[in-house]
ChimeraX commands (.cxc) that place a marker at each C-alpha (Angstrom):
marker #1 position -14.21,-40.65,67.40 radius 0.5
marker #1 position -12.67,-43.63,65.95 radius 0.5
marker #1 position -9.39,-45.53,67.10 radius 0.5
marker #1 position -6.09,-44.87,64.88 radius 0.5
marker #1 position -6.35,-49.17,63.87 radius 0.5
marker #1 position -10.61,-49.02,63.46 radius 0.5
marker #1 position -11.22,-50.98,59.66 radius 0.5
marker #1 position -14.88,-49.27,59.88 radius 0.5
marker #1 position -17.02,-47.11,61.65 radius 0.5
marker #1 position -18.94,-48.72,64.42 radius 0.5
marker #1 position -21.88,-45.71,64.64 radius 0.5
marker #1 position -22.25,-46.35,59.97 radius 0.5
marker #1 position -20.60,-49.18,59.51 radius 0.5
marker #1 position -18.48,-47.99,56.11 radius 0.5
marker #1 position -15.08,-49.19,55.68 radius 0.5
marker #1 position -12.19,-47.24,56.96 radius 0.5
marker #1 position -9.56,-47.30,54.23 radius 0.5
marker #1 position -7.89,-44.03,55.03 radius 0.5
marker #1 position -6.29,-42.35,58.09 radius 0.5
marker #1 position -7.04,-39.33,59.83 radius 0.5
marker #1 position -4.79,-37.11,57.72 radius 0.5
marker #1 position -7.43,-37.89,54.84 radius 0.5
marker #1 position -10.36,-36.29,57.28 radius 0.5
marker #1 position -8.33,-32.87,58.22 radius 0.5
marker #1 position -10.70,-30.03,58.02 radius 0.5
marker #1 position -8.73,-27.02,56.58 radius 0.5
marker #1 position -9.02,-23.66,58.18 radius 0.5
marker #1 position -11.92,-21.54,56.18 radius 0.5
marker #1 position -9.73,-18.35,54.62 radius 0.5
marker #1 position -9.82,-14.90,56.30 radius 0.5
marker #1 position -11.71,-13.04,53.83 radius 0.5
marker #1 position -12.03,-9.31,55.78 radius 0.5
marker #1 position -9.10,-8.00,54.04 radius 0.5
marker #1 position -10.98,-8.59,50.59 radius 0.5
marker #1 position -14.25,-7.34,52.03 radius 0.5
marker #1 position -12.43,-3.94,53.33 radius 0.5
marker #1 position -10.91,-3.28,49.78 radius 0.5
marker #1 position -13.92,-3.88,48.06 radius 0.5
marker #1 position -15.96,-1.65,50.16 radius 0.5
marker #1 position -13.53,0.94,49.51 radius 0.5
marker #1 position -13.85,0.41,46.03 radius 0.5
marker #1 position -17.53,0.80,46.06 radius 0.5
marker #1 position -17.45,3.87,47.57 radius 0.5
marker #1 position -14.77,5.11,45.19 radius 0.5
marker #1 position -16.92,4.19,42.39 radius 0.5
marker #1 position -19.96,5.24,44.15 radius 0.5
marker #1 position -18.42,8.79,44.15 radius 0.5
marker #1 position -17.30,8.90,40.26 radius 0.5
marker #1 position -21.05,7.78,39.07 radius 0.5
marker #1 position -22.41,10.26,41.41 radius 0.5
marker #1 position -19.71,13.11,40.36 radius 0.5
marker #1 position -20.71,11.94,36.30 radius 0.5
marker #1 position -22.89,14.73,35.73 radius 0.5
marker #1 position -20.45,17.66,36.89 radius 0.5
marker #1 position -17.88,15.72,34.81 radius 0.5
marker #1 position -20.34,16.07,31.66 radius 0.5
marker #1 position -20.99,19.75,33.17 radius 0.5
marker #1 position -17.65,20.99,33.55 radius 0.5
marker #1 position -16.26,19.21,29.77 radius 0.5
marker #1 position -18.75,20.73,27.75 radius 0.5
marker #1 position -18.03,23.87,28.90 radius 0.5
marker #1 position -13.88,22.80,27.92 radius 0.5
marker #1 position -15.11,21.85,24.55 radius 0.5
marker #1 position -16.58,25.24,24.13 radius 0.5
marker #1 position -13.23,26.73,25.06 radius 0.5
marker #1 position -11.84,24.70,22.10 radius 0.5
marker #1 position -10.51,21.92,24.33 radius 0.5
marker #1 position -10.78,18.42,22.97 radius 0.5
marker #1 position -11.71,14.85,24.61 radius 0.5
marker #1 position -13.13,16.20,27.98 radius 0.5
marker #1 position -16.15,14.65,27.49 radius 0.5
marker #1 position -15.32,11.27,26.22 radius 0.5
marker #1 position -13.06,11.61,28.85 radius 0.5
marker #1 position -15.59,11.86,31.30 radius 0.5
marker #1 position -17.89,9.28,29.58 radius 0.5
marker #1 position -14.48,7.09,29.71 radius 0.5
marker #1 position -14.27,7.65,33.45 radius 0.5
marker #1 position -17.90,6.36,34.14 radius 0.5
marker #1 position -17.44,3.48,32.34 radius 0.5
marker #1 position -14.39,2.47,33.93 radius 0.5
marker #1 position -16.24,3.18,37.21 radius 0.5
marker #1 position -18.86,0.67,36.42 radius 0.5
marker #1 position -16.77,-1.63,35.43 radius 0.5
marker #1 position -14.75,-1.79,38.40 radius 0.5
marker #1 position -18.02,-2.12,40.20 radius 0.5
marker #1 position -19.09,-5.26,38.51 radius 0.5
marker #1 position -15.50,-6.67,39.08 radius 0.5
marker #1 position -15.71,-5.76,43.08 radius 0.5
marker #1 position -19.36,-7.60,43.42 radius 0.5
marker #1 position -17.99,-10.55,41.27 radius 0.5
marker #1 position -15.37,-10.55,44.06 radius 0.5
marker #1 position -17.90,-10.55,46.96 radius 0.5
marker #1 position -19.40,-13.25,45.16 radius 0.5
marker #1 position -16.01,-15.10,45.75 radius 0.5
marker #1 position -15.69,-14.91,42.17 radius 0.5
marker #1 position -12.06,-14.91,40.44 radius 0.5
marker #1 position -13.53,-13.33,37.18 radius 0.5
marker #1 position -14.48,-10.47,39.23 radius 0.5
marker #1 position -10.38,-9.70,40.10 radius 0.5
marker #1 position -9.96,-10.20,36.32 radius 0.5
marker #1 position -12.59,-7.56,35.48 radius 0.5
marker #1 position -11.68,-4.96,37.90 radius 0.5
marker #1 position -7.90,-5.79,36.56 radius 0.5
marker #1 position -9.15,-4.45,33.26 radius 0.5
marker #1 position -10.73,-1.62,34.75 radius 0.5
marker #1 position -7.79,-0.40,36.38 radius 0.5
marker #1 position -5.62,-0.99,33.31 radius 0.5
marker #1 position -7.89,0.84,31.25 radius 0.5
marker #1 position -8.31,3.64,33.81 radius 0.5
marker #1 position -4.34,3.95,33.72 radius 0.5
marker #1 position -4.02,4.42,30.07 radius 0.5
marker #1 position -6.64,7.23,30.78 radius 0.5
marker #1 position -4.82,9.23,32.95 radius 0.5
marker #1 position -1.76,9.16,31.25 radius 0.5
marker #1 position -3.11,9.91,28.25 radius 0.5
marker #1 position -5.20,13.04,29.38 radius 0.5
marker #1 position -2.78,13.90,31.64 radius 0.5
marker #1 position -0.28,13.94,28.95 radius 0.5
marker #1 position -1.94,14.08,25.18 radius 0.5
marker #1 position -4.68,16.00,26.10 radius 0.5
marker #1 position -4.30,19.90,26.27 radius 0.5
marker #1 position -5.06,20.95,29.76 radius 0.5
marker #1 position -6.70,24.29,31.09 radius 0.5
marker #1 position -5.36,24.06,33.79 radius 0.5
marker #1 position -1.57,23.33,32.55 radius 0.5
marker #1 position 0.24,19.95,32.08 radius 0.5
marker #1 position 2.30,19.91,35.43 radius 0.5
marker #1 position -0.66,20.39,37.31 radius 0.5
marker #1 position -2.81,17.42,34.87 radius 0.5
marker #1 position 0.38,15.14,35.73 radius 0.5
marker #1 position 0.60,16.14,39.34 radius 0.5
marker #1 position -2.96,14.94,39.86 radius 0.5
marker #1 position -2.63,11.56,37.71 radius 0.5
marker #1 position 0.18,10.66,39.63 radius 0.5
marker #1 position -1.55,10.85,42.66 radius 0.5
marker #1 position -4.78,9.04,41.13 radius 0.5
marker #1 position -2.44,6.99,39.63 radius 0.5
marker #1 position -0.98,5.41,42.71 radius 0.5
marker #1 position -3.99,4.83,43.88 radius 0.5
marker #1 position -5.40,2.83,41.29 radius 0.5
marker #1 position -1.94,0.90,40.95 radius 0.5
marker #1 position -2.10,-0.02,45.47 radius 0.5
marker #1 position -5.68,-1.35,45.30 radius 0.5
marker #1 position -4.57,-3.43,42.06 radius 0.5
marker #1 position -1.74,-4.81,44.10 radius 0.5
marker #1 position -3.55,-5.50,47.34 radius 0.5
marker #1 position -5.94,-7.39,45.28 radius 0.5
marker #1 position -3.68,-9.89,43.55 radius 0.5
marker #1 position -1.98,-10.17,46.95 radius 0.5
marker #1 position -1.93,-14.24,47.22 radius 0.5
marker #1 position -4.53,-13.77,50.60 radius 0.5
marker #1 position -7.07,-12.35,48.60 radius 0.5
marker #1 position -6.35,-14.88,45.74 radius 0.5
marker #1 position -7.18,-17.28,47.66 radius 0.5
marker #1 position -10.59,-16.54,48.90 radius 0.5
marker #1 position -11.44,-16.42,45.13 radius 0.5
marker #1 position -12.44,-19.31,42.94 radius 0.5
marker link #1:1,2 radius 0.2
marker link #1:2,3 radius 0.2
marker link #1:3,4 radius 0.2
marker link #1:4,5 radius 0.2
marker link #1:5,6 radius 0.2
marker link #1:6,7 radius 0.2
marker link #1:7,8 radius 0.2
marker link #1:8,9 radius 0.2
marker link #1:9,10 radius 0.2
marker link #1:10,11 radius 0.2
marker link #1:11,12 radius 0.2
marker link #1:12,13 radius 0.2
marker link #1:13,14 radius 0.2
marker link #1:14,15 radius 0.2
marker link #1:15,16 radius 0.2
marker link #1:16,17 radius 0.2
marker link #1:17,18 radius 0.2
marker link #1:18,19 radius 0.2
marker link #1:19,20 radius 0.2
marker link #1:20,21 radius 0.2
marker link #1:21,22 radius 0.2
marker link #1:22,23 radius 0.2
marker link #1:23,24 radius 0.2
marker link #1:24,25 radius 0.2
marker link #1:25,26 radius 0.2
marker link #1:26,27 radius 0.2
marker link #1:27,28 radius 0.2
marker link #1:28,29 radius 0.2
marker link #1:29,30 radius 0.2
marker link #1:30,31 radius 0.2
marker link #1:31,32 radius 0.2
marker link #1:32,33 radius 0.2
marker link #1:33,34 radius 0.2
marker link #1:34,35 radius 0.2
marker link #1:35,36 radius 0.2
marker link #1:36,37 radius 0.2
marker link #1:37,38 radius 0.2
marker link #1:38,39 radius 0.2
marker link #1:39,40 radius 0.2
marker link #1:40,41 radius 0.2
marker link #1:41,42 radius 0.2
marker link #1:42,43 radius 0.2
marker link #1:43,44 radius 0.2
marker link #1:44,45 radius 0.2
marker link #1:45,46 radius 0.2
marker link #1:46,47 radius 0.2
marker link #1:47,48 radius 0.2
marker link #1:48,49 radius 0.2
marker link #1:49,50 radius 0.2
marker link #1:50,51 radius 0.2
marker link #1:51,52 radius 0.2
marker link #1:52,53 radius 0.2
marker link #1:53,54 radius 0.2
marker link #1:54,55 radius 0.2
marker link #1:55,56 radius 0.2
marker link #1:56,57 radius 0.2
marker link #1:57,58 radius 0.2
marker link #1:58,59 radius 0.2
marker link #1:59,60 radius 0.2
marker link #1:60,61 radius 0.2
marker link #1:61,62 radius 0.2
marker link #1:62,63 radius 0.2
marker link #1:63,64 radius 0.2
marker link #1:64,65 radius 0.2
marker link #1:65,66 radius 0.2
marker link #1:66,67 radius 0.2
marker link #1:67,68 radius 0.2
marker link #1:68,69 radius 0.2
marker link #1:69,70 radius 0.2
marker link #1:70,71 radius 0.2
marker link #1:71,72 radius 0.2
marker link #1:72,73 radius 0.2
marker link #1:73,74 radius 0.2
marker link #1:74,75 radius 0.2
marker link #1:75,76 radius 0.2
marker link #1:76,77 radius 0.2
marker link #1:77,78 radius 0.2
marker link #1:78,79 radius 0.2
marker link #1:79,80 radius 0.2
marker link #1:80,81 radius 0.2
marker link #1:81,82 radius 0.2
marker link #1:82,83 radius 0.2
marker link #1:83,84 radius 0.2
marker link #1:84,85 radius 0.2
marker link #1:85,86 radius 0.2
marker link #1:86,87 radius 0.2
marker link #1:87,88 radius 0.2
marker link #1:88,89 radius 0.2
marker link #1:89,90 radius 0.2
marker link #1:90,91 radius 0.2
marker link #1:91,92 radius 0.2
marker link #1:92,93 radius 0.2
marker link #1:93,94 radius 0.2
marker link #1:94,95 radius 0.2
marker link #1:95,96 radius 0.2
marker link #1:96,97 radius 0.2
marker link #1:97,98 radius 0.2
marker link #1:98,99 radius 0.2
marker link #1:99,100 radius 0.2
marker link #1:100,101 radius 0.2
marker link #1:101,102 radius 0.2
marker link #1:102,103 radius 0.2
marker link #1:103,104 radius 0.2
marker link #1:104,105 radius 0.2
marker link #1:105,106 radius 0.2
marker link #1:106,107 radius 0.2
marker link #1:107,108 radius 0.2
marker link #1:108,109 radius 0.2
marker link #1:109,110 radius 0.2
marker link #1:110,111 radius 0.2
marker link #1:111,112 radius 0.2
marker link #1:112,113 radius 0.2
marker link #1:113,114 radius 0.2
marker link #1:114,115 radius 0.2
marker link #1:115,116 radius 0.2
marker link #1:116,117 radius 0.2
marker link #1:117,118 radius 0.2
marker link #1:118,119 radius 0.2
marker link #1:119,120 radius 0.2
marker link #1:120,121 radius 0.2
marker link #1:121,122 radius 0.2
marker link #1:122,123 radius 0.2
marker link #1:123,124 radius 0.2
marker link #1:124,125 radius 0.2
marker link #1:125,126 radius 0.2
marker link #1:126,127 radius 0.2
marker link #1:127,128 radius 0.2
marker link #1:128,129 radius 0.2
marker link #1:129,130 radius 0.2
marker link #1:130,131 radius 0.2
marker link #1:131,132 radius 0.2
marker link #1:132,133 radius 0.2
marker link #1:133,134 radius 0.2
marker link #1:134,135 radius 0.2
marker link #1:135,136 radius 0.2
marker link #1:136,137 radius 0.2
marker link #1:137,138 radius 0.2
marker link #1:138,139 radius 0.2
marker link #1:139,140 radius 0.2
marker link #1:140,141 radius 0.2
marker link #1:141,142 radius 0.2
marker link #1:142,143 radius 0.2
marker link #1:143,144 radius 0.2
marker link #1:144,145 radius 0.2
marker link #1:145,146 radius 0.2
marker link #1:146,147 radius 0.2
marker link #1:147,148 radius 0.2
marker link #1:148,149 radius 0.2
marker link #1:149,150 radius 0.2
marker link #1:150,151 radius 0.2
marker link #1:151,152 radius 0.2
marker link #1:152,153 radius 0.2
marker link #1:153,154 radius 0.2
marker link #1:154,155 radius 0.2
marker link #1:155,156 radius 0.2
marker link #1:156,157 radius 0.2
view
């Protein structure tokens, strides 16, 4: 440890120019909050590529009925899935591209349900297709805001 007046280091011998304000280590950010989320995420988007097929299943046997878009629904769904995956591992990479991604995801996701939940003619009837995108919609719209939540900016670069 050095004296507040030492002009160089008497262990390397450089020059001592600054004070010890310039030396300060910062505090390394908390980054569990991030980690939980993600996790989460994976397994939310582990369960939609797993559920694909019985999406596929279950909307060609709608299109048969006459009912239209089920199965680029469905298709729609699994590639929003994956690309919310890619966006979470960028983000466990520390990555800020990876919030970015996932960002579009989520956006894309919520055009999605609105629009089958309201364009789209339903089986099951619309109040029931709206009832159940507003309650995937809220979730999609939390984990969007507890990712752009400034601590979980900040562990990304």
């Amino acid at each position: 440890m050095l004296t507040a007046n030492a002009t160089y280091c008497y262990v390397c011998n450089p020059p001592q120019t600054g004070g010890f304000e310039d030396f300060e280590l910062r505090p390394k950010p908390n980054d569990t909050f991030l980690k939980v989320l993600c996790v989460l995420t994976i397994i939310g988007c582990a369960i939609s590529l797993l559920s694909l097929p019985f999406s596929f299943a279950a909307s060609a046997q709608f299109e048969e009925l006459g009912y239209e878009y089920p199965v680029m629904l469905a298709l729609l769904g699994g590639a929003v899935a994956l690309i919310k995956l890619i966006g979470v591992i960028f983000m466990l990479m520390k990555k800020l591209t990876g919030l970015y991604i996932y960002t579009a995801g989520a956006v894309v996701s919520i055009f999605s349900s609105l629009y089958s939940a309201i364009v789209v003619d339903n089986p099951m009837g619309t109040g029931f297709a709206i009832l159940g995108a507003v309650f995937g919609l809220f979730f999609v719209v939390l984990f969007l805001i507890l990712y752009w939540l400034p601590v979980n900016r900040r562990v990304l670069s």
